[in-house]
GUZA-435491 format. One record per residue (C-alpha): x, y, z; residue in three letters. Coordinates in steps of 0.02 Angstrom, whole numbers, padded with zeros to 5 digits, always signed. Example, Ala and Ser with C-alpha at 12.3 -4.5 7.8 and 13.67 -1.06 7.14 Angstrom:
+00615-00225+00390ala+00684-00053+00357ser
This chain:
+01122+01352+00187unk+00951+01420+00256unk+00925+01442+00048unk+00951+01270+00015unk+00837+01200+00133unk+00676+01301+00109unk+00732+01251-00104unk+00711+01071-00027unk+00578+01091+00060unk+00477+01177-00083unk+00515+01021-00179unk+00470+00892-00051unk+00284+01005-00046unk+00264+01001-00228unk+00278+00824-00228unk+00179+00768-00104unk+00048+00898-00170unk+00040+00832-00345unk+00019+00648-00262unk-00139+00684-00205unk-00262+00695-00332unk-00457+00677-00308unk-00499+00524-00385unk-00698+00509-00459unk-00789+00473-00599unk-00822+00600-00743unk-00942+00674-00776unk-00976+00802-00939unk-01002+00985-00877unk-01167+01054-00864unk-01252+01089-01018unk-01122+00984-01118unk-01134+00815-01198unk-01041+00671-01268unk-00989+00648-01435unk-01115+00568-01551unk-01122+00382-01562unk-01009+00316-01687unk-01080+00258-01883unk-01159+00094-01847unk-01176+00077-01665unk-01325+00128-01574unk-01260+00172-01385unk-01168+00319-01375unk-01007+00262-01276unk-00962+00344-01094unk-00816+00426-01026unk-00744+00261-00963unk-00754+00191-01140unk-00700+00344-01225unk-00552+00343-01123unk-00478+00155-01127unk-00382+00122-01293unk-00447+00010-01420unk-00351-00178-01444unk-00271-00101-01627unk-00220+00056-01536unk-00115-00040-01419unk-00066-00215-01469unk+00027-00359-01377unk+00171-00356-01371unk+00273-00526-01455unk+00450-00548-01388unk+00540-00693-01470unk+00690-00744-01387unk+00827-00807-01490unk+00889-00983-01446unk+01056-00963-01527unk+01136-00795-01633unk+01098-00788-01824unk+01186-00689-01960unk+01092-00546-02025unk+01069-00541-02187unk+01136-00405-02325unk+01042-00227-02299unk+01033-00164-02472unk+00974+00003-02411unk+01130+00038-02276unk+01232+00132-02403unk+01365+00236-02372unk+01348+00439-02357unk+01345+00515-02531unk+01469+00666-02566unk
């Protein structure tokens, strides 16, 4: 029983220690530097930009809701397992 408990109360600790992160801006280590500027643009970029995803990488998302059920249509590739 005593087992149990201090198992439980390990968990509860890890938790609540990974929940509390320092939160600050980065910063590049001493004596190291960004990545050159990409071909054709003359800033070099910063962490922040480095670090948020470009509109390509992550598109909208379209969801198109169906009014009424359709058929599908033949699959010529959803053949049956070959022996």
């Amino acid at each position: 029983m005593v087992r149990r408990h201090a198992i439980v109360l390990l968990g509860l600790t890890a938790v609540a220690l990974a929940g509390c992160g320092n939160r600050r801006p980065l910063k590049t280590e001493a004596g190291q530097s960004l990545p050159p500027a990409p071909y054709g643009r003359a800033e070099k970029p910063n962490a922040d930009d480095l670090l948020s995803a470009p509109v390509q990488a992550r598109p909208q998302r379209s969801v198109e809701l169906r009014s009424r059920s359709q058929d599908r249509e033949d699959d010529p590739f959803d053949l049956p397992p070959e022996n």
